[in-house]
C-alpha positions as YAML, in Angstrom:
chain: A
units: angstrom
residues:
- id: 1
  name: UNK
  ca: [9.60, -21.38, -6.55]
- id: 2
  name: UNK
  ca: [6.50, -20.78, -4.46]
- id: 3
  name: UNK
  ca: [4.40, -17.48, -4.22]
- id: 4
  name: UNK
  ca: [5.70, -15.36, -1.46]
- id: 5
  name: UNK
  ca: [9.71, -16.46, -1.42]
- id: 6
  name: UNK
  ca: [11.90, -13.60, -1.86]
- id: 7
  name: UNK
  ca: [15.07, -14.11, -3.58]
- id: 8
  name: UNK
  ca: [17.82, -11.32, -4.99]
- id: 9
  name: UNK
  ca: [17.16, -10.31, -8.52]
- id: 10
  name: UNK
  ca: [18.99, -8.86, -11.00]
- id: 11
  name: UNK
  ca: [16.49, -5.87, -12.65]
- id: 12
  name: UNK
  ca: [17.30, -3.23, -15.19]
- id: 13
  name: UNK
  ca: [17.24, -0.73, -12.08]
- id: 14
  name: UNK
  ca: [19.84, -2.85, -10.34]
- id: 15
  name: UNK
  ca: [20.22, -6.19, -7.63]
- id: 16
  name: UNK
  ca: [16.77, -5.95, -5.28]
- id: 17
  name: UNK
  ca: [14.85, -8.26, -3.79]
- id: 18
  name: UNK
  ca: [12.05, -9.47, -5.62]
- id: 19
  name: UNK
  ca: [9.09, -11.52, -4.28]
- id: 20
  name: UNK
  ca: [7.27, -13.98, -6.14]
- id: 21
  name: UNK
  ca: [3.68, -14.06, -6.77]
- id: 22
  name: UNK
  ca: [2.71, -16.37, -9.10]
- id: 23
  name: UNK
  ca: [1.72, -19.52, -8.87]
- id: 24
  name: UNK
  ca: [3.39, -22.58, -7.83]
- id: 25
  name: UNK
  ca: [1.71, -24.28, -10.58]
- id: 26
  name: UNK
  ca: [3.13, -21.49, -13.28]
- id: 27
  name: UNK
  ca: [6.39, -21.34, -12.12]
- id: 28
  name: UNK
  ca: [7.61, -25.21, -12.40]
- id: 29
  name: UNK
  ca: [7.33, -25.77, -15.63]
- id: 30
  name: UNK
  ca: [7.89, -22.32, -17.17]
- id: 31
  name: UNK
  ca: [11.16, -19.26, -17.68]
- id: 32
  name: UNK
  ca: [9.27, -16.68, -16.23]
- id: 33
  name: UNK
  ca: [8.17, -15.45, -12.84]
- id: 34
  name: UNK
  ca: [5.74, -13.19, -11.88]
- id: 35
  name: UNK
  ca: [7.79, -10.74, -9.12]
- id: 36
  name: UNK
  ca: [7.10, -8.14, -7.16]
- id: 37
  name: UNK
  ca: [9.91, -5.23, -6.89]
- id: 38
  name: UNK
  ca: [11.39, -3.45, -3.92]
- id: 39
  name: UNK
  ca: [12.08, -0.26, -3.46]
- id: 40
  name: UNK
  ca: [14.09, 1.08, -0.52]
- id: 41
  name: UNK
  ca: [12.17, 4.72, -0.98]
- id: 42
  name: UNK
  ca: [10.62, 3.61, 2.25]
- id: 43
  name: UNK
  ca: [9.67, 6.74, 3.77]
- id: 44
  name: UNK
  ca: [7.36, 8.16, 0.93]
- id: 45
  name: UNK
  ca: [6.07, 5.16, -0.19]
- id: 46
  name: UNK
  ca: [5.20, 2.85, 3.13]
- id: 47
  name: UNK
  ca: [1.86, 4.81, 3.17]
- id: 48
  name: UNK
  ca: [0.46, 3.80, -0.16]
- id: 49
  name: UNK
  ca: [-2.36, 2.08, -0.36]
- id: 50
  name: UNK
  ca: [-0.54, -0.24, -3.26]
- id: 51
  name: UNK
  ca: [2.61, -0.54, -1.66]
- id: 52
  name: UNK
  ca: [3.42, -3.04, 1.42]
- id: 53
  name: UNK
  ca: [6.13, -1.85, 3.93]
- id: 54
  name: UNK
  ca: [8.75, -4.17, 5.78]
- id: 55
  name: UNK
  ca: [11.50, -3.34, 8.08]
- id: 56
  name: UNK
  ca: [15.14, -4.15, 7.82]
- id: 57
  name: UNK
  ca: [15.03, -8.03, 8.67]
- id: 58
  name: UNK
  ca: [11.65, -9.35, 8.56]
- id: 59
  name: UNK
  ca: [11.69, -12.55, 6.24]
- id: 60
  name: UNK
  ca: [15.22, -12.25, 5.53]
- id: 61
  name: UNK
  ca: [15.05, -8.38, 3.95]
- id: 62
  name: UNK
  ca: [18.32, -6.22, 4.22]
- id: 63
  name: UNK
  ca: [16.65, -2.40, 4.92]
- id: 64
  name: UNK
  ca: [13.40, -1.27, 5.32]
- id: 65
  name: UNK
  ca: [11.83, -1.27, 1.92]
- id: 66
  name: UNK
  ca: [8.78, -1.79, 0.62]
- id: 67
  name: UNK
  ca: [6.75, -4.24, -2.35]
- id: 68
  name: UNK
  ca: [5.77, -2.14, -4.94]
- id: 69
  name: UNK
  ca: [2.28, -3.75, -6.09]
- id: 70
  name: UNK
  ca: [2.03, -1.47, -9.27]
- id: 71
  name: UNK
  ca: [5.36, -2.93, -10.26]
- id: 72
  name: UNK
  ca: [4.40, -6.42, -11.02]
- id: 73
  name: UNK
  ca: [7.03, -7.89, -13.27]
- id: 74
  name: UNK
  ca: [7.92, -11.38, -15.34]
- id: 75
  name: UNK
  ca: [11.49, -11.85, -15.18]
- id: 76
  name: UNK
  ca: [13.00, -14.63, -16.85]
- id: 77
  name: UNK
  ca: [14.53, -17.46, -14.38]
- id: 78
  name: UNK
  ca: [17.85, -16.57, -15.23]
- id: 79
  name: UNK
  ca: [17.53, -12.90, -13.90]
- id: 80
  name: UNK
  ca: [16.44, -14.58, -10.46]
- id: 81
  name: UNK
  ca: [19.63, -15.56, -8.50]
- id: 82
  name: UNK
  ca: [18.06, -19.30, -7.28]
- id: 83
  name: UNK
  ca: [21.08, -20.59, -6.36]
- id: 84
  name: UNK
  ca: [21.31, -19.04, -3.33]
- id: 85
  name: UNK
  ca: [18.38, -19.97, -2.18]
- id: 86
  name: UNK
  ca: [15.51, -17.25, -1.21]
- id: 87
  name: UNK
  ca: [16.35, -14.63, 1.12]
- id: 88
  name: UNK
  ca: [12.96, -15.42, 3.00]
- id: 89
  name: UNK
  ca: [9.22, -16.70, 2.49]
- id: 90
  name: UNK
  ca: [6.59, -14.26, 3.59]
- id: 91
  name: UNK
  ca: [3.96, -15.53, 5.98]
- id: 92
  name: UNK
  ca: [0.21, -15.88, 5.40]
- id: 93
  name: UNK
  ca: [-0.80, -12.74, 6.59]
- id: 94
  name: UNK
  ca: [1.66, -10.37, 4.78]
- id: 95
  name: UNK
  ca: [0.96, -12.28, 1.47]
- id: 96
  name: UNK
  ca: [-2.61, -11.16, 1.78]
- id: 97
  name: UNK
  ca: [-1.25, -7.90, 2.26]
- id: 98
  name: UNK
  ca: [0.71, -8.59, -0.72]
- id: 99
  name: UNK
  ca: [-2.64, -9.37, -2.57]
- id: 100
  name: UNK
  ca: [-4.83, -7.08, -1.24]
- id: 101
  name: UNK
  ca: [-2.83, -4.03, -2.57]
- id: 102
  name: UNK
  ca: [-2.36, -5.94, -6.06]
- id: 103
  name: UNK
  ca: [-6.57, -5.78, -5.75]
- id: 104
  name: UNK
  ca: [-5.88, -1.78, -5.02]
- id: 105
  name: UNK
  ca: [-4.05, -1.41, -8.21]
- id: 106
  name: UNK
  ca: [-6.05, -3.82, -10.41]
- id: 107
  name: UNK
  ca: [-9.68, -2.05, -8.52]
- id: 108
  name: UNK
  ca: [-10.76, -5.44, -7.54]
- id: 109
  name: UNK
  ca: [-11.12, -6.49, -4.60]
- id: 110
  name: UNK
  ca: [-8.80, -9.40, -3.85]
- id: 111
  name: UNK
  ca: [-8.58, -11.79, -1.21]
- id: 112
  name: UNK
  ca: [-6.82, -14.83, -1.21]
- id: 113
  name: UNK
  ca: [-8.23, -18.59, -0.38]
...
């Protein structure tokens, strides 16, 4: 698993898509990942400052939805449906999207090498 795939995830709120932030480093060797949620509540929340909006199919995403940067989560492997393979891999510039509003939530400012 590599920062930035998305795969389907089974959380307590139901099957989403999660995307992966951690490290590539952290996730080989270890059970959990470090995930961001989705949330289809796309019209309230694409404006946030800590959220990140996508439309219905970029990278492989069913509906509009968007990654909820307040809602960083470690899921164990086994809650991560791998087998499939991920739904998508966000590019470059969205991932420093990704990281930027993770900065917003955390007050730092973040930018990735």
């Amino acid at each position: 698993m590599e920062p930035g795939e998305i795969y389907w995830a089974d959380l307590p709120t139901g099957r989403r898509p999660a995307i992966v932030v951690s490290r590539e480093d952290l996730n080989r060797g270890t059970y959990v990942v470090a995930v961001l949620c989705t949330s289809s509540n796309y019209a309230t929340r694409s404006q946030l400052p800590h959220c990140v909006p996508f439309q219905a199919g970029e990278f492989g995403l069913p509906k509009d939805c968007v990654a909820q940067c307040e809602t960083i989560s470690f899921l164990d492997k086994t809650d991560i449906d791998t087998s499939s393979g991920s739904i998508g891999v966000l590019d470059e510039a969205r991932m420093r999207e990704i990281i930027r509003a993770i900065g917003h939530v955390l007050e730092a400012d973040c930018e990735p090498d």
